[in-house]
C-alpha positions in Angstrom: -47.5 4.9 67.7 -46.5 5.2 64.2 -45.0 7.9 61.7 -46.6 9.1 59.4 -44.6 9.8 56.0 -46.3 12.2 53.7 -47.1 10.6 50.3 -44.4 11.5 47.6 -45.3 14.2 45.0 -45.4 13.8 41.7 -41.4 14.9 41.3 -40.0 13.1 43.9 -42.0 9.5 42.6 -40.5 10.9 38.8 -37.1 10.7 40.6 -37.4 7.6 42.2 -38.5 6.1 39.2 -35.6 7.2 37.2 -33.4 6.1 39.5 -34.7 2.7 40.1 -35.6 2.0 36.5 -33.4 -0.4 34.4 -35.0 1.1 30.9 -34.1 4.3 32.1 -30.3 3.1 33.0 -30.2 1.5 29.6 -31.2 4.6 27.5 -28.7 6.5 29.8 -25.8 4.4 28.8 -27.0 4.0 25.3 -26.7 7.9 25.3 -23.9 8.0 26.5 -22.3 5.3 24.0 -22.9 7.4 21.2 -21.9 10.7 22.7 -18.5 9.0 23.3 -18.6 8.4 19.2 -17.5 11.8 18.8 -13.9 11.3 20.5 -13.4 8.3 18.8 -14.1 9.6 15.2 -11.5 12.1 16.6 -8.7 9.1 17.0 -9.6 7.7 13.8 -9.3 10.8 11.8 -5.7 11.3 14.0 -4.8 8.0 12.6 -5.4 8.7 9.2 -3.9 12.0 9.6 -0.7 10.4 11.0 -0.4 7.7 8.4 -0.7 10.5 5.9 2.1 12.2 7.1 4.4 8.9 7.3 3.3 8.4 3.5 4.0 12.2 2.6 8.0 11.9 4.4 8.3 8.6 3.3 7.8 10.2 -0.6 9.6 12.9 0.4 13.1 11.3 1.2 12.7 8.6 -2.2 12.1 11.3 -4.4 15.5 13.5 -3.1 17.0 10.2 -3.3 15.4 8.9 -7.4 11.7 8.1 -7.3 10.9 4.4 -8.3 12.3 3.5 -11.5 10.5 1.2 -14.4 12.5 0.3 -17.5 11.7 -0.5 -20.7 13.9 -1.4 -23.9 16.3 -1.5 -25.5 14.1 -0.5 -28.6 16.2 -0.1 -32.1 14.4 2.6 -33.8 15.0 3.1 -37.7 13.7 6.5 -39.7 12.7 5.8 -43.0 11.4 8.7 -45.6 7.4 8.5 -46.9 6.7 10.1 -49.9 3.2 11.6 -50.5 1.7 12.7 -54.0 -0.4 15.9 -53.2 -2.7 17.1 -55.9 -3.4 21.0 -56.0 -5.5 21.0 -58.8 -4.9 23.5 -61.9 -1.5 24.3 -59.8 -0.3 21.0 -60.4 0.8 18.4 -58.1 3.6 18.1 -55.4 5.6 15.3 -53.9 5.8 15.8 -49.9 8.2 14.5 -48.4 8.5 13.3 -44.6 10.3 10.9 -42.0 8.8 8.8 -40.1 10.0 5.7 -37.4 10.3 1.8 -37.1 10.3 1.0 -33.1 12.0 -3.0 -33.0 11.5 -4.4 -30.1 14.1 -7.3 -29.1 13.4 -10.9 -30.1 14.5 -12.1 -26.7 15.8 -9.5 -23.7 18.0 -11.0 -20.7 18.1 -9.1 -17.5 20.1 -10.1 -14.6 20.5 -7.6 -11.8 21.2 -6.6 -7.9 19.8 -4.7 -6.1 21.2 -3.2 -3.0 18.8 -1.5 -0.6 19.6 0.8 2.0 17.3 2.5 4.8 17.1 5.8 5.3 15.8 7.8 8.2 13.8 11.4 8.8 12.7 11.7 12.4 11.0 8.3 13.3 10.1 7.5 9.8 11.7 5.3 7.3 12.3 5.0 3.5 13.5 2.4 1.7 16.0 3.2 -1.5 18.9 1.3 -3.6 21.2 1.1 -6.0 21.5 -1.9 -8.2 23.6 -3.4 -10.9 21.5 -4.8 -14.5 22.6 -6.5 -17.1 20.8 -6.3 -19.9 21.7 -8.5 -23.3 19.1 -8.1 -26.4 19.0 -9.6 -29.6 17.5 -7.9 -32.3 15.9 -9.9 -35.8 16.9 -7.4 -39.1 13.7 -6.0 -39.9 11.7 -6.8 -43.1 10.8 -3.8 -44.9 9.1 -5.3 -47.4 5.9 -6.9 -45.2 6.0 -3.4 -43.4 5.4 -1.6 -46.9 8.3 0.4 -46.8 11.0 0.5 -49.5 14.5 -0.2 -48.1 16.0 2.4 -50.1 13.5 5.3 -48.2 15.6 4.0 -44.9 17.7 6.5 -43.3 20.2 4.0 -41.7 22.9 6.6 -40.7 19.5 8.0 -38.5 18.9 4.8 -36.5 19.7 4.8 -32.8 18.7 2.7 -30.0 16.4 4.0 -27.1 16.4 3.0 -23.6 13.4 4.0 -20.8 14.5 5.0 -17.5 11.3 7.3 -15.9 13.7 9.1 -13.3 17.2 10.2 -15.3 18.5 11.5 -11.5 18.7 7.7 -10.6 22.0 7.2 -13.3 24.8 6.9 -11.4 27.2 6.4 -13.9 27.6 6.1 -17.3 25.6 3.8 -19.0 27.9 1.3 -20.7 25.8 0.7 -24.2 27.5 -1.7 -26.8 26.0 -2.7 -30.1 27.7 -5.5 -32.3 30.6 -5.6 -29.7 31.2 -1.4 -30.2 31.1 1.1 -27.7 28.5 3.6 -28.3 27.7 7.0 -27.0 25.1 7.8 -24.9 23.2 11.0 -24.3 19.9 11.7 -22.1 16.6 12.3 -23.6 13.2 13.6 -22.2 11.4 12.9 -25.6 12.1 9.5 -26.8 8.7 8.5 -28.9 7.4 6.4 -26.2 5.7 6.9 -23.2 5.8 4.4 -19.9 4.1 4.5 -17.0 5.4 6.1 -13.9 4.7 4.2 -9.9 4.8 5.6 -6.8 4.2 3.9 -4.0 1.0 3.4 -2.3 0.9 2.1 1.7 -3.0 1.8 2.0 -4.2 -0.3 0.5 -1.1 -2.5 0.7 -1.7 -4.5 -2.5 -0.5 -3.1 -5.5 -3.0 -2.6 -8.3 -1.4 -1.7 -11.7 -4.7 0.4 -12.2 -5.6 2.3 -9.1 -4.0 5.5 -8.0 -0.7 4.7 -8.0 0.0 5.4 -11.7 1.0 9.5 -11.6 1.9 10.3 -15.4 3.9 8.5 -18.1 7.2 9.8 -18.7 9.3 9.5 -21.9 12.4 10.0 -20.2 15.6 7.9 -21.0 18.9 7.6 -22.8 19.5 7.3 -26.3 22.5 5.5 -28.8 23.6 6.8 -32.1 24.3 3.5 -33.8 26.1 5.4 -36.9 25.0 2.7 -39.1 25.5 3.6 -43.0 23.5 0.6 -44.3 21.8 -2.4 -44.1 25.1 -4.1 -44.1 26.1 -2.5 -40.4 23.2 -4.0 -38.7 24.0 -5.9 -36.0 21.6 -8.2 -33.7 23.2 -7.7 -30.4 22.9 -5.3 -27.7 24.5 -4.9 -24.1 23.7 -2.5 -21.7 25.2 -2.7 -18.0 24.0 0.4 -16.0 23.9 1.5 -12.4 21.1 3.1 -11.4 19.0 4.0 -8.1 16.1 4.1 -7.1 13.2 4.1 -4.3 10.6 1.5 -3.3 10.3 0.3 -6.1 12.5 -1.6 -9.3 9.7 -2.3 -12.3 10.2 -3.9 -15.9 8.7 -3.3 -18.5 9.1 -7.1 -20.8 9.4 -5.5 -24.5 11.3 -8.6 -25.5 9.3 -11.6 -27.5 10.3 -13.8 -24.9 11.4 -11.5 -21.6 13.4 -13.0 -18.9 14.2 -10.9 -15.4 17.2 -12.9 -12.7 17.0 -10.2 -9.4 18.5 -10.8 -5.9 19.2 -8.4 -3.0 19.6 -8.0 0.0 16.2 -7.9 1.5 14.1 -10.1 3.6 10.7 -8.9 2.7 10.2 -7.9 -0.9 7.2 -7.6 -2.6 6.8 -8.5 -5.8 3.7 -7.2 -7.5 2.4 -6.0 -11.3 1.1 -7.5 -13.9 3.7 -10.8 -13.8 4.5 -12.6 -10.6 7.7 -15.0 -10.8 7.9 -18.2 -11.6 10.6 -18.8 -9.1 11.5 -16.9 -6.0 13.3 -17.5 -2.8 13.5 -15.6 0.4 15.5 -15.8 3.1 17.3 -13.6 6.1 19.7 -13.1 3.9 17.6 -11.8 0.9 15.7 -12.2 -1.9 16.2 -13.8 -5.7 13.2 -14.0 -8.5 12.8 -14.8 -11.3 10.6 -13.6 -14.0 10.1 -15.0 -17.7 6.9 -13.4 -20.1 5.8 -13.6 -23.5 4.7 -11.4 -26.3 1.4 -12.9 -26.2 1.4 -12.0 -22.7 1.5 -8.4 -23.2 -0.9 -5.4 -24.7 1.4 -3.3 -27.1 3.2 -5.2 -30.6 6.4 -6.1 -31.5 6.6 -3.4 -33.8 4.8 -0.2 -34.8 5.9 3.1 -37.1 3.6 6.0 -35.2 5.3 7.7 -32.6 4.0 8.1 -28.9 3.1 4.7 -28.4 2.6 3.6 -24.2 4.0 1.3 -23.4 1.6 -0.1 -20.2 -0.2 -2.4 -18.9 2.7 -5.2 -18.4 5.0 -4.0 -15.9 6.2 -5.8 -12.9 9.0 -6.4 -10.2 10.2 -5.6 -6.9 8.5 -3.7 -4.1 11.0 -2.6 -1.3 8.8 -0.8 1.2 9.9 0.1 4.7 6.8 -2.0 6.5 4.2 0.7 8.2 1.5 -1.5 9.4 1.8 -0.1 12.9 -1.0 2.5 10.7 -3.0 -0.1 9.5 -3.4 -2.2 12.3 -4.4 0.5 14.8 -7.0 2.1 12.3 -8.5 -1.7 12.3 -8.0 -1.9 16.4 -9.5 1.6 16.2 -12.5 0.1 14.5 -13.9 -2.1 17.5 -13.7 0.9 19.5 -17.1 0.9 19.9 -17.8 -2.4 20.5 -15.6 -2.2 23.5 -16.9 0.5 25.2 -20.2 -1.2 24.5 -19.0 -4.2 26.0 -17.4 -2.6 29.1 -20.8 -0.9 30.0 -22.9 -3.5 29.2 -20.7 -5.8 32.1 -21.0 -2.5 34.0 -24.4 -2.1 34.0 -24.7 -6.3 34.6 -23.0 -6.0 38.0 -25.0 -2.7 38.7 -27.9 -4.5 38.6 -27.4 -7.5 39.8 -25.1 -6.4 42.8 -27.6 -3.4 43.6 -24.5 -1.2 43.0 -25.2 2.3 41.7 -22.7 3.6 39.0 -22.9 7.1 38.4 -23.5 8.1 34.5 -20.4 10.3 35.0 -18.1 7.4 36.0 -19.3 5.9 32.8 -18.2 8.7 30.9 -14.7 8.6 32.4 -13.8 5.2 32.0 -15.3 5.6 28.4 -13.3 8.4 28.1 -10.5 5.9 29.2 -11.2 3.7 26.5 -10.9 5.9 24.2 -7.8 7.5 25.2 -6.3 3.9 24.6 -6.2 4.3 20.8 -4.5 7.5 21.7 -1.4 5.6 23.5 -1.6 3.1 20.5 -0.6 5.4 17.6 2.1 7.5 19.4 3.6 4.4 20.8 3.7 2.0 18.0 5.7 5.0 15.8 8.2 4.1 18.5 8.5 0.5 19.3 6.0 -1.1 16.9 2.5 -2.3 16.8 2.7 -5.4 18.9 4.6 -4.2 21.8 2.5 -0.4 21.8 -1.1 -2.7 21.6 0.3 -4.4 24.7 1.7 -1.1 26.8 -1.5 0.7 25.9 -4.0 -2.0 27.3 -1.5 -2.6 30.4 -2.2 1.2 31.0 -5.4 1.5 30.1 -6.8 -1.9 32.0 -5.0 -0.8 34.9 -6.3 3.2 35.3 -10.0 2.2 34.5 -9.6 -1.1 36.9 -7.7 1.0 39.5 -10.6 3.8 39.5 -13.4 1.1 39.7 -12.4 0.3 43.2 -14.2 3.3 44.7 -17.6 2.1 43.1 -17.4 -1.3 43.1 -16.2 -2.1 46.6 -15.7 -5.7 46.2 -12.2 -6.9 45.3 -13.6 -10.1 43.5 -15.5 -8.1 41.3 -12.6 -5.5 40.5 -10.4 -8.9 39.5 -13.5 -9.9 37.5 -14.2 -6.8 35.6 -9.9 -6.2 35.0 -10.4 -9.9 33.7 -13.4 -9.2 31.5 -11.1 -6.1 29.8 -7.9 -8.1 29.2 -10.0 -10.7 27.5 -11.9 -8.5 25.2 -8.5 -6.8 24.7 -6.8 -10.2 24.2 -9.2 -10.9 21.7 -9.3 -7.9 19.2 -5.5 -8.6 19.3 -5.9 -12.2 18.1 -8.8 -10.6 15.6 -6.0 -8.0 14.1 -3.1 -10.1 14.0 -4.9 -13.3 11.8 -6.4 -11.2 8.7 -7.5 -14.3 6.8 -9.8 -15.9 10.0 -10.4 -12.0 11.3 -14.5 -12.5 10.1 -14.3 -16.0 11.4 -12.8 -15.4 15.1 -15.0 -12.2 15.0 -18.2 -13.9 14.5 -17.4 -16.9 17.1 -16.3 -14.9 19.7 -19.0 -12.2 19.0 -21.6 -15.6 19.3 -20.0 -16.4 23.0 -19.9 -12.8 24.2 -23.9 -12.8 23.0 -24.0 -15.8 24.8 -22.4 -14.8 27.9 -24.9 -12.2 28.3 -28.2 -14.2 27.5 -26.8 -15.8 30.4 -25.9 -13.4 32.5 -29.5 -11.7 32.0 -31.5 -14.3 32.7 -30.7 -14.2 35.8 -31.7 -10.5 35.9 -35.3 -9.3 37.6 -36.0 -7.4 34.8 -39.0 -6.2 36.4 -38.3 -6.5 40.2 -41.0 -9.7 40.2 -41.0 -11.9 43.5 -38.9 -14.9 44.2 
């Protein structure tokens, strides 16, 4: 004699049905995808925040140190007196009288220099700073009044001076030896010396240095000037020499005012940039350090060889060295941090896969902890790679991550073959976001081909899923 079972109401068939159904489980763990979007957002913003801070201590030690220097000149600069005729009517007329400046640039400017960097350390962040030798030989044509419109006999001669740029004065170490026609001349500092160039700061992210983004702060007309004490045309002289010693931060910038510019540097570092307007026609890097080259043009610049109105910039051509501590531990999690997502998709989708093929129930809370899991991961990436790097922290951080959320998915999934196979399915979508990270220029090609197989994978995977519990 049978049983009878009394027929389910309409709250116990409601429960049945969401626990059986496979729509419902999907909506569930989409839910619970983008609920975990919230804590990740979190360890992005952390990782900006972080890279911030490396940025802002990095900035903070170059500038105690000299910020990054960008020289221009030498630059002869003659006064000469214009006369003006001013009518004032019945009153008469009156002669006014004022001085105004010739800037000369050089006809050709040598540069040879060293540079000698040196680390220095805050906590577990780095700048990079140097000192560094130049040379600096210019030759200068006489200028020809005359085609300028200027009678010779209005030049002030015992006025003229030479000017040299430096945008940070703090990074002169010594005095500036400055000789003109073979004769020592005095120097003396200057924040106002008619021009104006461009002063650079660094900039981490985004690594490649745009002349015209956000790295240009202000201009600065900061330098050191030479009283030439020339009487008359007679004392002028076309050569120059300036050897100085001078340091700096991050970065060593020129500024080519000569009609044909040529820049020799070396130093002792094996992984310069060299960025600006100009790259060099000849480099060579090695462990041992760097040398470059550099030659330019007038006609490759935007200012003239010559000009009379004072405040001209001079911008728009610089180039040179970058010597930048690297920091790509920040870069290359924020990009890790990016697939975040897809990950966590990923691991529940292969979840969900074995739940229903293996008729094994995962609760929605174990899904939430070993999302929670996942997302912890990026976590133990930042705060390790500020200590041992990028490579080695992406490698600690998926050792310990793979291992708690493989370790905790023995009590649900029973079966050691499918805890091997589900560890195995994480290293390899770990594995691959590594490769993905590391290879920038076939990041988009990897990403789409492996993306195609995991797509794949599944298609084939789910069609061997009873989607709607039909008979064999």
């Amino acid at each position: 004699m049978g049983t009878n079972q009394s027929p389910l109401n309409i709250f116990e068939r409601l429960n049945v049905w969401i626990k059986e159904s496979i729509t419902v489980k999907l909506l569930s763990i989409g839910f619970l995808v983008l609920i975990l979007l919230i804590p990740s957002s979190w360890i992005q913003s952390l990782m900006n925040e972080r890279q911030s801070r490396a940025e802002d201590v990095m900035q903070e030690i170059s500038n105690k140190w000299s910020g990054s220097q960008t020289l221009s000149g030498p630059i002869l600069v003659i006064p000469f007196k214009v006369r003006k005729k001013i009518d004032h009517g019945k009153d008469g007329t009156e002669i006014e009288e004022s001085i105004e400046k010739l800037f000369l640039l050089p006809e050709t400017l040598d540069i040879t220099g060293a540079v000698n960097p040196t680390v220095l350390h805050r906590g577990i962040f780095d700048a990079a700073v140097y000192n560094s030798l130049l040379d600096i030989n210019a030759t200068f044509n006489k200028p020809d009044f005359t085609t300028l419109g200027i009678d010779e006999k209005m030049v002030v001669w015992n006025d003229a001076s030479m000017i040299f740029s430096i945008t940070d004065l703090r990074g002169i170490t010594e005095n500036p030896s400055f000789t003109v026609g073979g004769k020592e001349k005095t120097t003396a500092p200057s924040s106002n010396l008619g021009i104006f160039v461009r002063k650079l700061s660094k900039e981490i992210n985004p690594p490649n240095f745009q002349i015209n983004n956000a790295e240009v702060l202000d201009f600065s007309s900061n330098g050191i000037v030479a009283k030439l004490g020339w009487q008359s045309a007679h004392d002028f002289t076309d050569k120059t020499t300036i050897k100085l010693k001078l340091k700096g931060s991050q970065r060593l910038s020129f500024n080519p005012t000569g009609k044909t510019t040529t820049v020799q540097l070396k130093g002792e570092w094996n992984d310069p940039s060299f960025d600006g307007e100009f790259l060099p026609e000849s480099r060579e890097i090695s462990e041992n350090g760097f040398s470059a080259n550099w030659k330019i043009l007038h006609f490759n610049r935007p200012f003239s060889q010559q000009w009379t109105e004072n405040g001209l910039k001079l911008s728009g051509a610089e180039f040179g060295v970058k010597l930048i501590v690297p920091v790509d531990q920040y870069q290359k999690s924020i990009r890790t941090s990016k697939y975040g997502q897809l990950v966590i998709i990923l691991t529940f989708v292969a979840l969900f896969l074995v739940e229903i093929t293996k008729k094994i129930r995962i609760h929605p809370f174990q899904y939430i902890l070993i999302g929670a899991a996942l997302i912890i991961y990026y976590s133990l990436l930042i705060s390790f790679s500020e200590q041992v790097g990028y490579n080695v922290a992406y490698w600690i951080a998926t050792v310990a991550t793979v291992g708690l959320v493989s370790f905790y998915s023995i009590s649900f999934l029973k079966s050691r073959q499918l805890v091997i196979l589900f560890t195995s399915l994480l290293l390899i979508f770990y594995a691959f976001i590594f490769i993905i990270v590391l290879q920038q220029d076939f990041s988009l090609l990897l990403g789409s081909l492996g993306l195609f197989l995991i797509v794949g994978a599944l298609m084939y995977f789910a069609g061997k899923v009873k989607w709607y519990n039909e008979p064999e």
